[in-house]
C-alpha positions in Angstrom: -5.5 154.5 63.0 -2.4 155.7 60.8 -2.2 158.6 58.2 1.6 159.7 56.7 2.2 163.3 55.4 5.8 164.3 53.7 6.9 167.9 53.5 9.5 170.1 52.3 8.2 173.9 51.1 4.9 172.5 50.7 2.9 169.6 52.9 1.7 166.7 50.9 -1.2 164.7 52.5 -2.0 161.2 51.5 -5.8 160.1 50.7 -5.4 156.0 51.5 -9.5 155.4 51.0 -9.5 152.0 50.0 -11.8 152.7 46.9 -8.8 154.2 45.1 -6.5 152.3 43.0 -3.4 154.0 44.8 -2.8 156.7 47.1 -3.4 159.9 45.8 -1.5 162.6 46.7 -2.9 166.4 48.1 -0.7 169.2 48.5 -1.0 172.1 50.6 1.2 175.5 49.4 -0.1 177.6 51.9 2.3 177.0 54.7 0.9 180.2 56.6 -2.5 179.0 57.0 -2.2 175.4 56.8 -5.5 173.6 57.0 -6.4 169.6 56.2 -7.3 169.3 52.9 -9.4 166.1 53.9 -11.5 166.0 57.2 -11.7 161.7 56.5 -9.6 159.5 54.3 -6.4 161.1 55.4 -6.1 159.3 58.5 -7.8 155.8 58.7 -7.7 152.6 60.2 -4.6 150.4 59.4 -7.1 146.8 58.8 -8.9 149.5 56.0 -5.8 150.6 54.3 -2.8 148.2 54.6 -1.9 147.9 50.9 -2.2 151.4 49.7 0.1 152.1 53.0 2.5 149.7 52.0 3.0 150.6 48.5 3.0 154.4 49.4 6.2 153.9 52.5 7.6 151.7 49.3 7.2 154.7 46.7 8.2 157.5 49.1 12.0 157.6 48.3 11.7 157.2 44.7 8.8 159.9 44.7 11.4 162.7 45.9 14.2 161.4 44.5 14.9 164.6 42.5 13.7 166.9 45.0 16.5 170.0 45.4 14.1 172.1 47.5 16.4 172.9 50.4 13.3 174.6 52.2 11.4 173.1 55.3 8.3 173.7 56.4 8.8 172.2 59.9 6.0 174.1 61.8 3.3 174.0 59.4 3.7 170.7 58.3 3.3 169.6 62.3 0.0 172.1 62.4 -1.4 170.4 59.7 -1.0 166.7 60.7 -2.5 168.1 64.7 -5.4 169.5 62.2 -5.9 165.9 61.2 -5.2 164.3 64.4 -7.4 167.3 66.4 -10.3 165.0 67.1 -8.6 162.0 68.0 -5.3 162.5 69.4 -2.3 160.3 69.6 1.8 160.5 68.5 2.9 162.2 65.8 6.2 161.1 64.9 8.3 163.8 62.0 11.0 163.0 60.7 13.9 166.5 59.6 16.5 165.2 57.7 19.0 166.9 55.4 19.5 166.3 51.9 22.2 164.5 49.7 22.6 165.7 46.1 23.8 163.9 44.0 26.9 165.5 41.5 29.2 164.2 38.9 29.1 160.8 40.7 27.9 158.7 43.1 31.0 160.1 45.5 30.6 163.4 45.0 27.5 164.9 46.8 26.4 168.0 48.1 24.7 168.7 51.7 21.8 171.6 51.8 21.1 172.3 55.4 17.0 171.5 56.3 16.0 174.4 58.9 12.5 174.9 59.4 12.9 177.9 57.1 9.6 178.4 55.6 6.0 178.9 56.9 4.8 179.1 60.4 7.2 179.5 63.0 10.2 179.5 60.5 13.9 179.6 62.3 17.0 181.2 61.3 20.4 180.2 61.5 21.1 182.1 64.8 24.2 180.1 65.8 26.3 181.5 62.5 24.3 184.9 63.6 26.0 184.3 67.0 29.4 183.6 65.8 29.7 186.8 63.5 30.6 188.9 66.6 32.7 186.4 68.7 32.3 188.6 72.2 28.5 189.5 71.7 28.2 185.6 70.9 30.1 184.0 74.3 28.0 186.9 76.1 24.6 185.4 74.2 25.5 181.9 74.1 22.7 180.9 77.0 20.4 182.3 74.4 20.9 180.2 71.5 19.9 177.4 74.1 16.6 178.6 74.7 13.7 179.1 71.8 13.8 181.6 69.2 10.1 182.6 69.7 7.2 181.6 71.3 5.2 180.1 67.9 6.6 176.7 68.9 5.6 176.6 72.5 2.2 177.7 71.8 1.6 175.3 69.5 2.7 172.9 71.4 0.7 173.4 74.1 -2.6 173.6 71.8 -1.2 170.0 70.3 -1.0 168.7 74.4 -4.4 170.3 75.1 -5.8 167.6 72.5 -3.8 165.1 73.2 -1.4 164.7 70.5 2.2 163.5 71.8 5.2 164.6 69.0 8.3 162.5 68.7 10.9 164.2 66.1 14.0 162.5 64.6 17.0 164.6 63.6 19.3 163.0 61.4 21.9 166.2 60.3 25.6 167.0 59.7 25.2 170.8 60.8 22.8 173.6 62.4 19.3 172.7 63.2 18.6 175.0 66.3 17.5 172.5 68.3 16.8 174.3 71.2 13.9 175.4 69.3 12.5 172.2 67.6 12.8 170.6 70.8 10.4 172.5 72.8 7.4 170.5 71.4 8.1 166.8 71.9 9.2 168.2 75.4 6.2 169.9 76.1 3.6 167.0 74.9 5.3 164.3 76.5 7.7 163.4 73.0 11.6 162.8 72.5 13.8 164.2 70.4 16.2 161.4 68.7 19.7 163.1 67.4 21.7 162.0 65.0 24.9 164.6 64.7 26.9 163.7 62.2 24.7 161.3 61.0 26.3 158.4 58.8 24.1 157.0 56.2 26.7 153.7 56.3 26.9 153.2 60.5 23.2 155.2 61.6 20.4 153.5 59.9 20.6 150.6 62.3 20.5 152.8 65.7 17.4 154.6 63.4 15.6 151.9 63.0 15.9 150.2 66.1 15.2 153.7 67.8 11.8 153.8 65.7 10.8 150.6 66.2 11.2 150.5 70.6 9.5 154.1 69.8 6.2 152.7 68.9 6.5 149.0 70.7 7.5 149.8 73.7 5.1 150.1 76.9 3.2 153.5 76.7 -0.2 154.9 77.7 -2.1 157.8 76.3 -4.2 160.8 77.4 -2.7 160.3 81.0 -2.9 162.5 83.9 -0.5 162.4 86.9 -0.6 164.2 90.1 1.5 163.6 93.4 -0.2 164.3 96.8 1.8 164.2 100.6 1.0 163.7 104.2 0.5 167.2 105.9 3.5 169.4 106.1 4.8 168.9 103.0 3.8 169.9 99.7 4.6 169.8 96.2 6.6 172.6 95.0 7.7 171.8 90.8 7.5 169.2 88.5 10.2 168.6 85.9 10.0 166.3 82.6 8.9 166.1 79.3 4.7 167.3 80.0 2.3 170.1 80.0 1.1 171.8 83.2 -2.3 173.5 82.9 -3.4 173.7 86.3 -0.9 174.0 89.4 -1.9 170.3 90.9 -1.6 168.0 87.7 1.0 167.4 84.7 -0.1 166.2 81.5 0.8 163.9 79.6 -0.5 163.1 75.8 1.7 160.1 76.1 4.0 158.3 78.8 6.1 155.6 78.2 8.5 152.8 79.7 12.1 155.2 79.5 10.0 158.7 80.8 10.8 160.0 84.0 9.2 162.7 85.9 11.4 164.5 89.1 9.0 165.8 91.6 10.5 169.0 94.0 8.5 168.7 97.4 9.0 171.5 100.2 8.3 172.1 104.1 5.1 174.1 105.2 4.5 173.1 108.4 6.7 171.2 111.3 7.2 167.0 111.5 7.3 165.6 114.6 10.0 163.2 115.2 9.3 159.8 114.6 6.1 160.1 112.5 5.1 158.7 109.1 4.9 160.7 105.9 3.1 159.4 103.4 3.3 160.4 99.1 1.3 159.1 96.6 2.0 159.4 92.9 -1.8 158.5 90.3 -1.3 158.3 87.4 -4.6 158.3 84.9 -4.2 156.6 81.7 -5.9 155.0 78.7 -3.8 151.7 77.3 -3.0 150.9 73.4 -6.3 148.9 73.9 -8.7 151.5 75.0 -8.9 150.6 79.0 -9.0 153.9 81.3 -6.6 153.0 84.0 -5.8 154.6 87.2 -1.9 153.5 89.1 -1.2 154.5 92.1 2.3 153.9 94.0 2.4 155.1 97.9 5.5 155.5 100.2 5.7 155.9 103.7 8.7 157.2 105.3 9.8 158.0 108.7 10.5 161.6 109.9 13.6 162.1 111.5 15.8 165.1 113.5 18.8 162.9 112.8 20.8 163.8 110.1 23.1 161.0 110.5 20.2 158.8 109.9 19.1 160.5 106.8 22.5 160.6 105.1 22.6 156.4 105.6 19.6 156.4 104.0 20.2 158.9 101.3 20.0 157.5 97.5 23.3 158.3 95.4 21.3 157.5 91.9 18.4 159.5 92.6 20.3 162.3 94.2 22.5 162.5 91.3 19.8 162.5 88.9 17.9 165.0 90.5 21.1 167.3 90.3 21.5 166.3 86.9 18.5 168.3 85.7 18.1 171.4 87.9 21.1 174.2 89.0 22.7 173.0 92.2 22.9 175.6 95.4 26.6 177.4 96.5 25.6 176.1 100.1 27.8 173.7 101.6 28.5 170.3 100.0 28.0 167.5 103.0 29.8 164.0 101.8 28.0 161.1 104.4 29.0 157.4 102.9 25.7 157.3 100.4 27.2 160.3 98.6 30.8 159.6 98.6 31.2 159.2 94.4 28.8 162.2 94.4 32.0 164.7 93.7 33.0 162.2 91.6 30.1 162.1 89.4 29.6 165.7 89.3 33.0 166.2 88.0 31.9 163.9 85.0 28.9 166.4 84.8 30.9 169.7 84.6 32.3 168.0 81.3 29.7 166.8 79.4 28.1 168.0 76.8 25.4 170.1 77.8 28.0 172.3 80.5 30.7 172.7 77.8 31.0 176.2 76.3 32.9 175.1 73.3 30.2 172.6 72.4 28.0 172.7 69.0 24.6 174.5 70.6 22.5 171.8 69.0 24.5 169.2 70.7 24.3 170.9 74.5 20.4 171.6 73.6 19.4 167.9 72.9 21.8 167.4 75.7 19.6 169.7 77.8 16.1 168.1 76.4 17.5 164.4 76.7 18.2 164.5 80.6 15.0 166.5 81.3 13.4 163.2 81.5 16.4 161.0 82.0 15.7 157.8 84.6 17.8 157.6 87.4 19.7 154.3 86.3 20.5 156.4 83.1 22.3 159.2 84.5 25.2 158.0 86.2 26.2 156.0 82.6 25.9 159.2 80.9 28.2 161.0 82.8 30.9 158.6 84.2 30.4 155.7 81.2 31.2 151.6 82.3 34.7 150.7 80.4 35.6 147.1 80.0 38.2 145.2 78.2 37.2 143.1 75.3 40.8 141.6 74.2 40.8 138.6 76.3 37.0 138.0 76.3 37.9 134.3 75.8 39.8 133.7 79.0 37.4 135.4 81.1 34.6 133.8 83.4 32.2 136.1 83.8 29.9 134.6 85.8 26.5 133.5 84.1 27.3 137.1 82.7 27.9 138.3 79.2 28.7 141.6 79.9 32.8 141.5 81.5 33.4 143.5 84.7 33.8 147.1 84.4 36.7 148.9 85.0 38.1 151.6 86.5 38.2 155.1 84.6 41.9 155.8 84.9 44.9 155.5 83.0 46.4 152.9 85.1 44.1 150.4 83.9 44.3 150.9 80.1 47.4 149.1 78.7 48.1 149.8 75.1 48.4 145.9 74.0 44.3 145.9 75.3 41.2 146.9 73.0 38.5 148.7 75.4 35.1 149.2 75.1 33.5 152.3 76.4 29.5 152.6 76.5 26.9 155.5 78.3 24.1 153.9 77.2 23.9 156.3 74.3 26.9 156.0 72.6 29.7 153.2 72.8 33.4 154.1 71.6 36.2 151.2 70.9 39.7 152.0 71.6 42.7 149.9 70.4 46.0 150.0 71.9 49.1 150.9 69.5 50.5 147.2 70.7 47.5 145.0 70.3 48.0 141.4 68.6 46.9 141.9 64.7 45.7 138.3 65.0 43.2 139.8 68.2 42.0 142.8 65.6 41.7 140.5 63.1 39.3 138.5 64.7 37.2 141.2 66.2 37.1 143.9 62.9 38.5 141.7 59.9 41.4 144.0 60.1 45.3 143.4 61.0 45.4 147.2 62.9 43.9 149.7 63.9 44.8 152.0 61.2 43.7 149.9 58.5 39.6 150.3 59.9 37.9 153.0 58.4 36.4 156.0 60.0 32.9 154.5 59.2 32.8 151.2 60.3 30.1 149.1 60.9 30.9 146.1 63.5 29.8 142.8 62.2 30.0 139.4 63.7 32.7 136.9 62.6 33.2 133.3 62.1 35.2 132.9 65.1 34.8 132.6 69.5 35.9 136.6 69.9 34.0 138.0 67.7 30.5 136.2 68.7 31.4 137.0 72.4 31.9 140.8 71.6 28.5 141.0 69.2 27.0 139.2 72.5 28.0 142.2 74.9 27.4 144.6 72.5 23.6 143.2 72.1 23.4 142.7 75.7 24.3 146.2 76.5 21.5 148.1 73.9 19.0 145.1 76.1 20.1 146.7 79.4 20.0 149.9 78.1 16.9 149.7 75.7 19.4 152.1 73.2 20.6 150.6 69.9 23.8 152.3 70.6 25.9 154.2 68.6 29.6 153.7 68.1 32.9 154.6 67.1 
């Protein structure tokens, strides 16, 4: 089933009955009380309605064309598509965009910012309230990375109590207190995708690609999961993108291929030496086709007093992860061989993003609400990124490979007659040395130097050996990484 609503100070529903000629549009003003102005016909089978859908995603752009309302009614356009969705559940995916108005000419254009100014749970602009008073606003900084009121979270928890999962797509050039938009995909099992500054000539690919793994990709719905251990231990938290009703179990409206939950278990009782502990993760589920379906995964592990042997067996990439999402202790840092890049790696931490005080607060909270359901083989990438060299492509044997070896993060191994490619599985950035070949830049961007590209550049595939192998590892990597990535 499929229904589409647009808003902006108002929420406009879409009847797609396949009696009518066309869609026909209903609008809702109240954005206090929002209510469905249909119970049916506003949400139907895709078989029933196919056309009118297709002509009504066609007439969409040119409908609002014109449109200067610079209002958004974020929160009450998401209550009123749950209204519609109450009694069957599902994903809800929103798009919040800004706006481009047009002036004089076609390169002239003005940007009005899109809060979620209007109706329920209506934001302000608290990082420019922040920033008037530059001491009160270093000493309140944590703040602006938590919610602005609680409206959001209870509503999401009503829209994960029936099973409605929310995915929300961000494409802005300035303030849209993520922090607090954010809290609802997080809570009902969603993802926030963020596109800061977004770039109507480079973006639309990544959007598109991002959209389409959203809804192809492996996912079950109305699932339940719950984690159970061999006496002695016990589960202490849960962390990840869910709801949590009742102490034992997590919610999930929705769970998908990329989702990962981290589970914090604790000592209650003694092991004795050489004994088996056993966990076991089930997992509930219904599948895109309707089947209920129970998974259950089991590990047994030996208990041991050695520490020596629990070091050798200790996981870098899941240890790592783990401290990616949660504040680490002032206790003493231990360094066995399995953790020896763990300093390392933490260093890379300590400057991303999220930890950085001079960072835009939108950026460090979908920093934040990104890792909170990070998999392990994504978190290493994001913090210490895989460089490789992509000048001399054609010389290199890479093994049945297409991706070349990675590099080294140092200076050492950057020389400026090489062109580099950096990539976190997010983003990918190009650098080209102030003495590369014009013939090698030529082939790769159509252009003789570096300074002739233009700060919004779109890589494209050439009619030569270089530039195919380059569009190969760039295609290669968003496979590996399931990411149309980003780059620069």
């Amino acid at each position: 089933m499929v229904g589409i609503a647009t808003f902006d100070s108002t929420i406009h529903f879409y009847n797609l009955k396949r009696a009518l000629q066309q869609p026909l549009m209903l609008i809702v003003p109240d954005v206090q009380d929002v209510y469905t102005p249909l119970q049916t016909d506003v949400i139907v089978q895709l078989s029933e309605c196919r056309q009118h859908l297709e002509l009504l995603l066609e007439n969409i752009p040119t409908m609002f064309h014109d449109n200067r309302t610079a209002d958004s009614a974020f929160g009450a356009a998401v209550k009123a598509a749950f209204l519609a969705m109450k009694s069957t559940g599902g994903k809800l995916i929103v798009f919040q965009k800004f706006i481009l108005n047009d002036c004089c000419n076609d390169d002239d254009a003005i940007v009005e910012i899109v809060l979620p100014s209007v109706g329920i749970a209506a934001l302000s602009a608290r990082e420019a309230e922040g920033r008037t008073n530059i001491s009160a606003g270093e000493k309140e900084a944590h703040k602006l990375l938590q919610p602005a009121d609680k409206a959001l979270k209870t509503m999401a928890v009503e829209l994960a109590e029936y099973q409605v999962c929310v995915d929300v797509f961000i494409t802005t050039q300035t303030y849209v207190d993520v922090a607090s938009i954010s809290v609802i995909p997080r809570t009902t099992g969603g993802q926030v995708y963020y596109y800061y500054p977004f770039s109507a000539v480079s973006d639309p690919a990544k959007l598109y690609n991002d959209l389409r793994w959203n809804v192809t990709r492996p996912q079950g719905f109305e699932a339940v999961m719950r984690v159970r251990c061999s006496q002695g231990i016990q589960v202490q938290e849960y962390s990840g993108n869910f709801c949590k009703r009742i102490p034992t179990d997590v919610d999930l409206p929705v769970i998908d291929c990329d989702k990962t939950l981290m589970v914090n278990l604790k000592h209650d009782d003694k092991l004795p030496d050489g004994a088996e502990c056993a966990f076991q993760c089930a997992l509930l589920y219904t599948t895109i086709y309707g089947q209920r379906k129970i998974r259950v995964s089991t590990l047994s592990l030996p208990c041991t007093s050695v520490l020596s042997n629990l070091f050798r067996s200790a996981d870098l990439d899941t240890h790592f992860a783990c401290f990616l999402k949660q504040v680490s202790s002032s206790g003493q840092l231990v360094l066995p061989e399995a953790l020896k890049l763990l300093p390392l790696y933490t260093l890379g931490l300590v400057k991303s993003t999220g930890l950085r005080t001079d960072g835009r607060i939108d950026d460090r909270s979908f920093w934040i609400n990104y890792v909170s359901s990070l998999s392990t083989s994504s978190a290493i990438p994001l913090v210490y990124p895989r460089m490789m060299a992509i000048h001399d492509l054609n010389s290199k044997e890479v093994d049945g490979s297409l991706i070349p070896p990675a590099i080294p993060l140092t200076s050492e191994h950057v020389c400026d007659d090489g062109i580099y490619l950096l990539e976190n599985g997010e983003d990918c950035l190009i650098y080209i040395g102030n003495s590369v070949e014009p013939n090698i830049t030529r082939q790769l961007f159509g252009f003789s130097s570096a300074d002739e590209i233009p700060t919004q550049f779109v890589l494209q595939q050439y009619d030569n050996p270089l530039s195919k192998k380059l569009n190969d590892v760039v295609n290669e990597i968003r496979r590996q990484r399931c990411s149309y990535l980003r780059y620069g």
